[in-house]
C-alpha positions in Angstrom: 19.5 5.8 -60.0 21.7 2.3 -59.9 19.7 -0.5 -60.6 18.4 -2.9 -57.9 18.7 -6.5 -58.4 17.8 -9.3 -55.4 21.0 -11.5 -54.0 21.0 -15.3 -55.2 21.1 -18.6 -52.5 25.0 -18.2 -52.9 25.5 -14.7 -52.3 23.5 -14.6 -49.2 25.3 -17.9 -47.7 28.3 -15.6 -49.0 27.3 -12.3 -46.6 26.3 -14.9 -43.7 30.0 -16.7 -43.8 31.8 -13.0 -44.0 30.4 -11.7 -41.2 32.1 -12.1 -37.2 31.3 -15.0 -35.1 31.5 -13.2 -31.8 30.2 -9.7 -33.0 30.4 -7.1 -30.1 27.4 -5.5 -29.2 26.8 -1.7 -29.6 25.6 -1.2 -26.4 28.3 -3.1 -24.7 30.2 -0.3 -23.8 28.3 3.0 -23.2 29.2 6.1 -22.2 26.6 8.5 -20.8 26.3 11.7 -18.6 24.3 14.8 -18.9 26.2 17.4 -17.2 24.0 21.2 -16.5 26.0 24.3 -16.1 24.8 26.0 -13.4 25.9 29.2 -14.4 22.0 31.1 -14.2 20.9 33.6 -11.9 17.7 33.6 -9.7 16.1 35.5 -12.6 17.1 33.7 -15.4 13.9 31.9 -17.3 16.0 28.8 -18.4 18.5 26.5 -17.8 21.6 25.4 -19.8 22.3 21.8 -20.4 25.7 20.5 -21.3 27.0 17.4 -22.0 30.0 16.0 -20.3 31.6 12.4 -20.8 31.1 9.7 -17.8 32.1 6.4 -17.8 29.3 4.0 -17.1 30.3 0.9 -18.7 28.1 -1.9 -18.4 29.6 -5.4 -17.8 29.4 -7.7 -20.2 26.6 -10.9 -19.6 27.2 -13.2 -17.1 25.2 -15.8 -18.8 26.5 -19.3 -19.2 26.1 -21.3 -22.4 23.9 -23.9 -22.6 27.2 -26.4 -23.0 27.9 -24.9 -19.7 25.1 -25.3 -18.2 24.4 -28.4 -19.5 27.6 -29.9 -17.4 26.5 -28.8 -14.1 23.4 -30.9 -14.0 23.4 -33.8 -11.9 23.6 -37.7 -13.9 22.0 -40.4 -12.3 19.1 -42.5 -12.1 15.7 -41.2 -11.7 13.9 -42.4 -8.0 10.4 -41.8 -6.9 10.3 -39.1 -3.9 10.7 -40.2 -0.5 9.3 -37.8 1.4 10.6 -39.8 4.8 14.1 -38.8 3.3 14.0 -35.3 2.5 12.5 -34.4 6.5 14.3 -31.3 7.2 15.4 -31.3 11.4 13.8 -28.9 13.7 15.8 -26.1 15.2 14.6 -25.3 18.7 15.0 -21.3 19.0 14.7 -20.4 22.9 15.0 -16.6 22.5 12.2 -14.0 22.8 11.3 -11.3 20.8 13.1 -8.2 21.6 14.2 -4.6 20.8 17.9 -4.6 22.0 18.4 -0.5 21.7 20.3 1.5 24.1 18.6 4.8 24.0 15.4 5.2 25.8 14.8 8.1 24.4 14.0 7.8 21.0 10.2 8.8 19.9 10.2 9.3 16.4 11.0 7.4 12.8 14.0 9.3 12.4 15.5 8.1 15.2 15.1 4.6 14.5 16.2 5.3 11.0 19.6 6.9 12.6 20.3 3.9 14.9 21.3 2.2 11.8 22.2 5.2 9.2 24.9 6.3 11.2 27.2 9.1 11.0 29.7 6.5 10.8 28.4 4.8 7.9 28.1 8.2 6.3 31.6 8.9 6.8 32.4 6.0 5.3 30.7 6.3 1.6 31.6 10.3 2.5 35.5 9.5 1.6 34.7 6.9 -0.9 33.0 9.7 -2.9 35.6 11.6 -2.8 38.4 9.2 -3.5 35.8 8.2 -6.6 35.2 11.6 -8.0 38.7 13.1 -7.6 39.8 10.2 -9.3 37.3 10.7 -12.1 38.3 14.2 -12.1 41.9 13.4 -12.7 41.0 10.8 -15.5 39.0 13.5 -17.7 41.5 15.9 -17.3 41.6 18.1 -19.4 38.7 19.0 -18.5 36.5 20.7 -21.3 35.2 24.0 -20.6 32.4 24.0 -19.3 32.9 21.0 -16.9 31.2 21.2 -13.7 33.9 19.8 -12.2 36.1 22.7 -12.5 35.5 24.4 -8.9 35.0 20.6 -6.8 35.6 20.8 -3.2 35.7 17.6 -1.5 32.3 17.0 0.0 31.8 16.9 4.2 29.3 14.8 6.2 26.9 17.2 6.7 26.7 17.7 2.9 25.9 13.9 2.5 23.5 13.8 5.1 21.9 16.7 3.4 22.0 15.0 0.4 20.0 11.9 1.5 17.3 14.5 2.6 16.8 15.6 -0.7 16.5 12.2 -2.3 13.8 11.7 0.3 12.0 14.4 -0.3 12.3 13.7 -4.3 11.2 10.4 -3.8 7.6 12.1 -2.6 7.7 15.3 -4.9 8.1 13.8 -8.0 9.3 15.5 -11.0 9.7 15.0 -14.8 13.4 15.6 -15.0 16.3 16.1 -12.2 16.6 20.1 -12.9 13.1 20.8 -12.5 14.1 20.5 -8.8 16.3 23.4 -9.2 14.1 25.7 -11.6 13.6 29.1 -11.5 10.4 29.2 -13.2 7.6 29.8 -10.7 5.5 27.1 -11.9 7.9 24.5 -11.5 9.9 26.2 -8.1 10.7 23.9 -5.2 11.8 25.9 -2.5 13.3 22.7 -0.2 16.4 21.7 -3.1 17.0 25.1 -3.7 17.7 26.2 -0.1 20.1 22.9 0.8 22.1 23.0 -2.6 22.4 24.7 -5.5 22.1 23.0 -8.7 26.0 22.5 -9.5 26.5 21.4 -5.9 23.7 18.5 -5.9 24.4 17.4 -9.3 28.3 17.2 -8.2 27.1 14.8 -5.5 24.8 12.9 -7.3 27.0 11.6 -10.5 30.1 11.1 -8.1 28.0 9.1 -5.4 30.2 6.0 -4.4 29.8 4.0 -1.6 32.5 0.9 -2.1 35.7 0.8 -2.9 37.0 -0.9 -6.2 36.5 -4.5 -6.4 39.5 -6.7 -5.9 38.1 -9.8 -8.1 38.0 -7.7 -12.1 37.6 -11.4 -13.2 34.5 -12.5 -11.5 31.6 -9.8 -12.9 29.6 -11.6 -10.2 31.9 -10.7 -7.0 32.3 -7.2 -8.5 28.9 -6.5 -8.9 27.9 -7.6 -5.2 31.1 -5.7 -4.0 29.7 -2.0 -5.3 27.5 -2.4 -1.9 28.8 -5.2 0.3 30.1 -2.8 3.1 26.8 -0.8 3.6 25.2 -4.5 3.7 27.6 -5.4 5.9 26.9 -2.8 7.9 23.4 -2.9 8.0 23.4 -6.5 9.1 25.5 -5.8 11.8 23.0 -3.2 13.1 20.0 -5.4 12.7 21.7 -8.0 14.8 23.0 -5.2 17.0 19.7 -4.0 17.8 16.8 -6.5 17.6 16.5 -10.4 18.3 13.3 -12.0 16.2 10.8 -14.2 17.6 10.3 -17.8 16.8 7.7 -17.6 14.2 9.1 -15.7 11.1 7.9 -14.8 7.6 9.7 -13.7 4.5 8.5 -12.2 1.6 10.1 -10.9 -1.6 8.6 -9.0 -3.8 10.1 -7.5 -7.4 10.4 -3.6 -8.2 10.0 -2.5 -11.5 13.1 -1.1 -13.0 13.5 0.1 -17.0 17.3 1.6 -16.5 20.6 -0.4 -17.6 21.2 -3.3 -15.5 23.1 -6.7 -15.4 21.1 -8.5 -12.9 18.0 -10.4 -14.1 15.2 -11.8 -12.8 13.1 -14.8 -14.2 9.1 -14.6 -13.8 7.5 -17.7 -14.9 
């Protein structure tokens, strides 16, 4: 066994100067997927697991420097608050509450929920999957051999208004893992998933969901980031307005949800 011997005050200074001054972070650039070949029967006991390659790069920090930072703050002399200076004016708002829709007939919470999930904002993220995924499919190619990609038909309307059914209904039943929704095993069966899609099918859907098209500003991580969603926001707030006019008195709350996945987007709680 080579002897051990500690580094001296020069060697370390020596390993510190050696090393990169913008080092590039491991987890900069990740690729992650976890593909299941849904090759079983109803009898089979178990389920296959396969990995296939996805792109899911995470952009890089959009954090300014402190020097940055540091440049966009205001210089000038301090001044006591006036708070005769800072009155904000006073909006008079003449409307009246009211629900603006143009069906009489609707009764129940899916129908509200369909005034503004509409089968023409399905249509639209419908062929933005499929533009996505068959362009995915045509960047892997060729594909390995037991891709699940190998038999993909572009996916219809009715399959992606399915599809938001399920997520619904996992949302309630909660499960340990994705597949369990799709087991065999009598202990862990779910009859709903199983009757809409089978596992290959869902799984298909679910890693080539895309609702935007590619963003048009690569430079600005910011813009691009918004832009993965701006036309279903864009849509919604066109429906809200469509459909209902607020009252005078209004309240806004904003509330944080806890999230432990792989994400950009930060927020500061003092």
């Amino acid at each position: 066994m080579a002897n051990r011997r500690s580094l001296n005050e020069e060697e370390i200074w020596g390993v510190f100067e050696s090393l990169p001054s913008d080092p590039v972070s491991p987890f900069s650039d990740l690729d992650e997927e976890e593909a299941f070949q849904d090759h079983e029967d109803e009898d089979s006991s178990s389920d296959e697991i396969i990995n296939e390659e996805m792109d899911m790069s995470v952009p890089e920090s959009d954090e300014d420097s402190d020097d940055e930072v540091s440049e966009n703050i205001p210089t000038g002399i301090w001044e006591p608050y006036n708070e005769a200076a800072h009155v904000l004016p006073n909006f008079d708002y003449t409307g009246s509450q009211e629900f603006l829709c143009p069906n009489t007939s609707i009764k129940y919470p899916i129908d509200f929920f369909h005034l503004f999930f509409t089968v023409e904002l399905l249509t639209t993220i419908t062929l933005e999957t499929n533009r996505y995924t068959e362009e995915k499919i045509n960047r892997k190619r060729p594909l390995p051999q037991h891709s699940i990609w190998h038999d993909w038909v572009p996916f219809t309307v009715e399959e992606m208004e399915a599809f938001r059914g399920v997520l619904l209904y996992m949302a309630i039943k909660r499960k340990s893992t994705l597949k369990d929704f799709f087991s065999g095993q009598w202990l862990d069966s779910s009859t709903f998933p199983r009757q809409i899609f089978s596992k290959k099918r869902f799984l298909q859907l679910f890693w080539g969901l895309h609702v935007s098209p590619p963003c048009q500003s690569p430079s600005n991580p910011i813009v691009c980031r918004k832009a993965k969603v701006n036309n279903v926001v864009n849509y919604l707030n066109g429906k809200f307005l469509e459909f209902y006019r607020p009252s005078s008195n209004l309240s806004a709350d904003e509330s944080t949800v806890p999230f432990k996945g792989r994400s950009a987007c930060k927020m500061y709680e003092p």
